[in-house]
ZAMARGU-4260 file (C-alpha; in steps of 0.2 Angstrom, whole numbers, plus 5000, padded with zeros to 4 digits):
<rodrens>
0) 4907/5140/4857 | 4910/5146/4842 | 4891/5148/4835 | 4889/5159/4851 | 4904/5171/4848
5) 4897/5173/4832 | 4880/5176/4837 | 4889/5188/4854 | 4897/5198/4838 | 4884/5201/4827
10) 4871/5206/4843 | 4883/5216/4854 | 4899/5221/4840 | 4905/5236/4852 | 4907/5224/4867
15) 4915/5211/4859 | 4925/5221/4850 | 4931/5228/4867 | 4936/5212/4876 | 4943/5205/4860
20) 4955/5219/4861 | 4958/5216/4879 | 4962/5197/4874 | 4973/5202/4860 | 4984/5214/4869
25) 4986/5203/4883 | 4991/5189/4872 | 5005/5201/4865 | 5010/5208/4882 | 5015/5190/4886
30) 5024/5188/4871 | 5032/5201/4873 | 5038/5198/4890 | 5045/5180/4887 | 5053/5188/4871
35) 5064/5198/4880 | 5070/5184/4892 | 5062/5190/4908 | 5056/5174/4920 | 5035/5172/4919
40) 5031/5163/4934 | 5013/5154/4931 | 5006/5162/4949 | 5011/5180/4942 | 5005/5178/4925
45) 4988/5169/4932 | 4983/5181/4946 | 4995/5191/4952 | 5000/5202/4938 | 5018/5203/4929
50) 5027/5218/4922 | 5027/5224/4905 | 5012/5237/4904 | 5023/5253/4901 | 5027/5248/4883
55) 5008/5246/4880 | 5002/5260/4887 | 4997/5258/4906 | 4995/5275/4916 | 5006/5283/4929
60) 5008/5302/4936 | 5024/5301/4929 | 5017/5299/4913 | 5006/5312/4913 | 5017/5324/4918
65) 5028/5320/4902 | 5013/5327/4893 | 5008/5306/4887 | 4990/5311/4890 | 4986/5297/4879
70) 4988/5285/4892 | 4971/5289/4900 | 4964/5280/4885 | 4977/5266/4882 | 4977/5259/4900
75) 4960/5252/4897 | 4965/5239/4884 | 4977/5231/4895 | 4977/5219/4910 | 4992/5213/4921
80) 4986/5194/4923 | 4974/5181/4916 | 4964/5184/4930 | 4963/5202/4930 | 4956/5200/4910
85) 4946/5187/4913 | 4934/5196/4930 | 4934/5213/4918 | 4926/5204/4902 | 4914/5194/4912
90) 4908/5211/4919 | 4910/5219/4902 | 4900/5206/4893 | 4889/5209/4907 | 4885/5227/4909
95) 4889/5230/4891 | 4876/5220/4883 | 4865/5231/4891 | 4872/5246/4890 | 4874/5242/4871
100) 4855/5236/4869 | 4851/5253/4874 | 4861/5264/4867 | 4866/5254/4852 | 4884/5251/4844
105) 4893/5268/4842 | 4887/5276/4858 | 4892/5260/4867 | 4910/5264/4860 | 4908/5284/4865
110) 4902/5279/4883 | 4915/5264/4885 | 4931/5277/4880 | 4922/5291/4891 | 4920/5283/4908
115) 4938/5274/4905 | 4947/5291/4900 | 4936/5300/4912 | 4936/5289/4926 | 4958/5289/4925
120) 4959/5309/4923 | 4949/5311/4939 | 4959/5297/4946 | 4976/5306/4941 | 4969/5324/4947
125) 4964/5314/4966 | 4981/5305/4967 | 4991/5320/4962 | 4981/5333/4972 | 4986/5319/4987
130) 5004/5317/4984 | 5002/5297/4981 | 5016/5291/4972 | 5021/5296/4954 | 5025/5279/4950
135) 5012/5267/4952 | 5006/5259/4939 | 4990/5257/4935 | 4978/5250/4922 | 4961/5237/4915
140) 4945/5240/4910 | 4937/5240/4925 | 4939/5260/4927 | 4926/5261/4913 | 4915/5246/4917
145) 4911/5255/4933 | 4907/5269/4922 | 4894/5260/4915 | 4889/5252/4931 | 4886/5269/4938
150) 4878/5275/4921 | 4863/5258/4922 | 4861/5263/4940 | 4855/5280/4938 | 4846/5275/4920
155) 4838/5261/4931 | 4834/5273/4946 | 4825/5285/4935 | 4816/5274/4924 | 4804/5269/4941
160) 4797/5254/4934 | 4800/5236/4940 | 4814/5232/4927 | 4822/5250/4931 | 4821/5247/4950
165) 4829/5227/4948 | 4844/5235/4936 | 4846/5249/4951 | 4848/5238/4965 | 4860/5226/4955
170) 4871/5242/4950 | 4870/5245/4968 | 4877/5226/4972 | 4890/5228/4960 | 4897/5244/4965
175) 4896/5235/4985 | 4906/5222/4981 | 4917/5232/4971 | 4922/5245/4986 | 4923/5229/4997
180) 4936/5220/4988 | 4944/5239/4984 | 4946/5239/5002 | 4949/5220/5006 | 4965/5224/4994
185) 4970/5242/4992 | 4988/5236/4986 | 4981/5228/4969 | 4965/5238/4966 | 4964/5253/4960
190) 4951/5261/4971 | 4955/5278/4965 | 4952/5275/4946 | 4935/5263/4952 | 4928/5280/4960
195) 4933/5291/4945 | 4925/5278/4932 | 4909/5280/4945 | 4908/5298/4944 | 4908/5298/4925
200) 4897/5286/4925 | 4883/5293/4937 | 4884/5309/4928 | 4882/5300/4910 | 4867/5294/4917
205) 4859/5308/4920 | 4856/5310/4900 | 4850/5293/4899 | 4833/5303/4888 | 4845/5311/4878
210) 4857/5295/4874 | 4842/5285/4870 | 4833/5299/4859 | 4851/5298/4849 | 4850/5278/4845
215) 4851/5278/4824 | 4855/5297/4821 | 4871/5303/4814 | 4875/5313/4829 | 4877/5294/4837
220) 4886/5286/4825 | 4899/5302/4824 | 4903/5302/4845 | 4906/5282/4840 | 4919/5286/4825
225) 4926/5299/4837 | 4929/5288/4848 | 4937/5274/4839 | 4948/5288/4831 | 4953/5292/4849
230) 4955/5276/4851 | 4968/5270/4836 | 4976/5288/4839 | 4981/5284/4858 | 4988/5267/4850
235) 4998/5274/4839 | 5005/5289/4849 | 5011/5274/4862 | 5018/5264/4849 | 5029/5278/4843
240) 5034/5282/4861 | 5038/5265/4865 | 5050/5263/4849 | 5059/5280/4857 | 5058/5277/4874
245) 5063/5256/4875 | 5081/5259/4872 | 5083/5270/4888 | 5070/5262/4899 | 5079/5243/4894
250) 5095/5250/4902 | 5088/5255/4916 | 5082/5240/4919 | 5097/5230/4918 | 5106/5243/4927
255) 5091/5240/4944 | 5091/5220/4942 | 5110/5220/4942 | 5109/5229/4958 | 5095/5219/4964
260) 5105/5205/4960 | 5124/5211/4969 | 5111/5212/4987 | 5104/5197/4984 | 5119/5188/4984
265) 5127/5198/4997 | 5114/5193/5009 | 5115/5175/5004 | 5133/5175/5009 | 5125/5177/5029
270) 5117/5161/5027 | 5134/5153/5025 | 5138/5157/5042 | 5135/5142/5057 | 5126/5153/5066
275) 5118/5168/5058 | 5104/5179/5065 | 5085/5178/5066 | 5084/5193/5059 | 5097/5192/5042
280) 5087/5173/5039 | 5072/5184/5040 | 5082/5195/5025 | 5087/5183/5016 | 5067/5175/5015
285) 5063/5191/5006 | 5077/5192/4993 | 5071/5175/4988 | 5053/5180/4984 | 5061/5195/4976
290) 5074/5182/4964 | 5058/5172/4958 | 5054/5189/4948 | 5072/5188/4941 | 5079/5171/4939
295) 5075/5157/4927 | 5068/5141/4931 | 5084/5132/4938 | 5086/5148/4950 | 5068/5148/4957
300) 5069/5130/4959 | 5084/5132/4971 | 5076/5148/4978 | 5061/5137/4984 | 5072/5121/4990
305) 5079/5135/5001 | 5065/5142/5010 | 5060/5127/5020 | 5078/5125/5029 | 5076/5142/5032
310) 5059/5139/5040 | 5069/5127/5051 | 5084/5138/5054 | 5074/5150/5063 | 5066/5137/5073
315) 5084/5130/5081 | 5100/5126/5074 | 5100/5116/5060 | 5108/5096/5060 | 5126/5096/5051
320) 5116/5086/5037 | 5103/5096/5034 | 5116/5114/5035 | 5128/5104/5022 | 5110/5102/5010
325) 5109/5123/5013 | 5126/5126/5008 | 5122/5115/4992 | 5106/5124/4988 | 5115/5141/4991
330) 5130/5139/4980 | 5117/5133/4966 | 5109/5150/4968 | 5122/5160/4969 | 5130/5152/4951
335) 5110/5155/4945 | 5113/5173/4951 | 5129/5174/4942 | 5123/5167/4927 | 5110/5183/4926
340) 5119/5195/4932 | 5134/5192/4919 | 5120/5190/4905 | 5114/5207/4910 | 5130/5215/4909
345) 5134/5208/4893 | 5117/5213/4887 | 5119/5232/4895 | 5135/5233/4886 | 5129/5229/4869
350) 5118/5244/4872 | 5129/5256/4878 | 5141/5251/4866 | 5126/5254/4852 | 5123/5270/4858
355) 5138/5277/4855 | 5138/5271/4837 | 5129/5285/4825 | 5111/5281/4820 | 5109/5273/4834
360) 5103/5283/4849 | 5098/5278/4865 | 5088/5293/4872 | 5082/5295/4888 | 5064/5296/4889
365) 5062/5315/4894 | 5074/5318/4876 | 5091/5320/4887 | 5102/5307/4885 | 5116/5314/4897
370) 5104/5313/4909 | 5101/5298/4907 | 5117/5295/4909 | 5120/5302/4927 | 5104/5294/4934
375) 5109/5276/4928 | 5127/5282/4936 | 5117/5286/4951 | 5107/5269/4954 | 5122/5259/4952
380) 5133/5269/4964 | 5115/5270/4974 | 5116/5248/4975 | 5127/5239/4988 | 5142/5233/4980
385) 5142/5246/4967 | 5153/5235/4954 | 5164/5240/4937 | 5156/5246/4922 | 5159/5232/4910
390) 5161/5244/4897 | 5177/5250/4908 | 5183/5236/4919 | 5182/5220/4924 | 5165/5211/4930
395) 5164/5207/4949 | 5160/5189/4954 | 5146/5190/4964 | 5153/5172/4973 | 5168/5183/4979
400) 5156/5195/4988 | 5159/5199/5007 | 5147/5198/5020 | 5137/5212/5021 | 5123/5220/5035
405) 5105/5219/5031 | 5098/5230/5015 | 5080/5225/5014
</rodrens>
């Protein structure tokens, strides 16, 4: 393994260069996430994909519209899951080895950032022109890869011999089964930045002469220092956004989870009831998917025991054995709840508390910390059971809660 990787770096340095970087920041996303106390569940980090990309630089309209252009380049070097990395640097290694064996080193580099960057401005233009929502995130390599895969597939199409024509109907497979899984799952793909990437791509191609006439010269190795400069420039313009933006984006987080957390126990309090409805045992099913994002391990444990008496609930009512088991289960849960939510308070008001100290401002992330003030005001009073401000009252046990109707 290693003599390859060794022999991968020294034939194809731009590619492996690119998914070592993927590697690397992945490997800091998720420690980065476990530092900050945030449950990881292995199926989210595996496949499905956990927060934390905003601090690294993953794109939203949002974003650009608060004129963090750099993000377009940024969101390339990131990947929500293992798997998500994993597929993108098969294809990388893939397309890249021959995109690089062409073009050579530095244009591969110019070509990888101008499909990526591209492909995501094109994206961003379709999805605002659309009024799709601002605040989907979205990020991975594979916006540029399919820049490159539409780049081979118009270099292959207009070279006409036999190697040409194979790489062109393999572009055309690749770009097939992309759309169809695009399709297949519209929630998790980006289709939009695919189809952006494409269009760079397919136009890029159209210069394949002049790319190939460029191998050696200096005009080749300046696009690939341009490029890496972009590239460490976009790094460090998120880092220093990140350092002024995390205080205010931290406390908006703790402000939406203790709100999360306040429903969630509302609705578990219906569950107490001998009899309560189909519809609010549906309910209470959904808040428990959504406390394996927020709970630690004893919580999910207790969330999952739950769902199979709730599977039988809604099938009859349940035998005074197995309801005495669900009241259990639920009063674990709620104290798991408790135990978050009053870490969470504690947490937000240390930080408010550090706000207020000179030298140490918490600014909102558009520069107005009074705003930021009245929307975190809003949210809470927004959430069901809008509780005290521990920073000005007492804290509410969530136990004490009463009933409430449905609010999912």
């Amino acid at each position: 393994m290693r003599r390859w990787l060794i022999r991968e770096a020294r034939e194809f340095p731009a590619t492996t260069a690119v998914w070592t970087t993927w590697i690397v920041v992945f490997a800091a996303m998720t420690a980065d996430h476990m530092a900050s106390g945030e449950p990881l569940s292995a199926t989210r980090w595996l496949f499905f994909g956990f927060d934390g990309g905003v601090g690294f630089g993953d794109l939203t309209l949002d974003d650009l519209a608060r004129g963090q252009f750099w993000r377009l380049i940024t969101c390339n070097f990131l990947h929500y899951s293992l798997t998500h990395l994993a597929l993108n640097a098969i294809a990388m290694y893939q397309v890249g080895s021959w995109i690089e064996s062409t073009y050579g080193p530095p244009q591969t580099l110019f070509l990888f950032g101008l499909t990526g960057g591209g492909g995501n401005l094109i994206s961003s233009a379709a999805r605002y022109g659309l009024g799709l929502s601002r605040e989907v995130h979205s990020a991975g390599g594979s916006v540029a890869i399919m820049g490159l895969v539409g780049l081979c597939a118009v270099a292959g199409w207009r070279a006409g011999d036999a190697e040409g024509r194979r790489l062109f109907r393999l572009m055309v497979v690749f770009i097939v089964l992309t759309a169809a899984l695009g399709a297949a799952f519209p929630q998790t793909i980006d289709n939009w930045g695919h189809g952006g990437g494409l269009i760079v791509g397919l136009a890029a191609g159209l210069v394949h002469g002049n790319l190939v006439g460029r191998v050696g010269k200096p005009s080749a190795s300046g696009a690939g220092a341009a490029m890496v400069l972009l590239f460490v420039g976009s790094a460090v313009a998120q880092y220093a956004a990140d350092r002024r933006d995390s205080p205010a984006r931290f406390e908006r987080t703790l402000v939406r989870r203790s709100g999360y957390l306040t429903r969630a126990a509302r609705e578990l309090h219906w569950l107490r009831r001998s009899n309560p409805p189909r519809d609010h045992l549906t309910i209470a099913a959904k808040w428990l998917k959504v406390l394996d994002e927020l709970l630690d391990r004893p919580g999910r444990v207790e969330a999952a025991a739950i769902r199979p008496i709730l599977d039988e609930a809604c099938n009859g009512t349940l035998p005074p054995g197995r309801r005495r088991e669900l009241d259990q289960h639920i009063q674990r849960l709620l104290d798991a709840i408790q135990r978050r939510y009053d870490h969470d308070r504690d947490r937000l008001r240390d930080l408010r508390g550090s706000k207020r100290t000179p030298g140490h401002p918490s600014p909102d992330v558009r520069g107005d910390t009074a705003n930021a003030d009245r929307r975190l005001q809003a949210t809470e009073e927004s959430d069901r059971g809008t509780h005290a401000d521990p920073s000005t009252g007492p804290r509410t046990d969530l136990r004490a809660i009463p009933d409430s109707q449905p609010d999912l």
